[in-house]
Residue, then its C-alpha position, 0 to 999 in steps of 0.5 A: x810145123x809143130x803140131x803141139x796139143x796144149x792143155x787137152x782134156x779129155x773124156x766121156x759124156x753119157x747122152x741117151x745111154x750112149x758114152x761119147x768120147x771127146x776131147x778138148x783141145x787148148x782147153x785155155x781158151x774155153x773161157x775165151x769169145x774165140x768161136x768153138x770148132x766142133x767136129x762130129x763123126x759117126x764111126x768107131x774110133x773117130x778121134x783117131x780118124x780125125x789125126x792132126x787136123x783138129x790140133x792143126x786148125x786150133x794153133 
């Protein structure tokens, strides 16, 4: 299975003096009434911890 991550964006929100980084992937269907996945964890490093599965369950 091709795990392609099409139109991602990517960056920083400040929330409560804290920077969060996210990303968003398939960026095209923002503007969609597909339902939002949002997937949360509270470590250091998160995006890499999540690896593929998010790009997975957007295709």
């Amino acid at each position: 299975m091709d795990n392609i991550i099409k139109n991602k964006i990517s960056g920083y929100v400040k929330i409560e003096a804290k920077n969060i980084y996210y990303e968003i992937i398939n960026s095209e269907q923002l503007n969609s009434t597909d339902k939002l996945l949002i997937f949360l964890h509270e470590g250091l490093g998160s995006v890499a911890q999540w690896k593929d599965f998010p790009v997975l369950i957007s295709n």
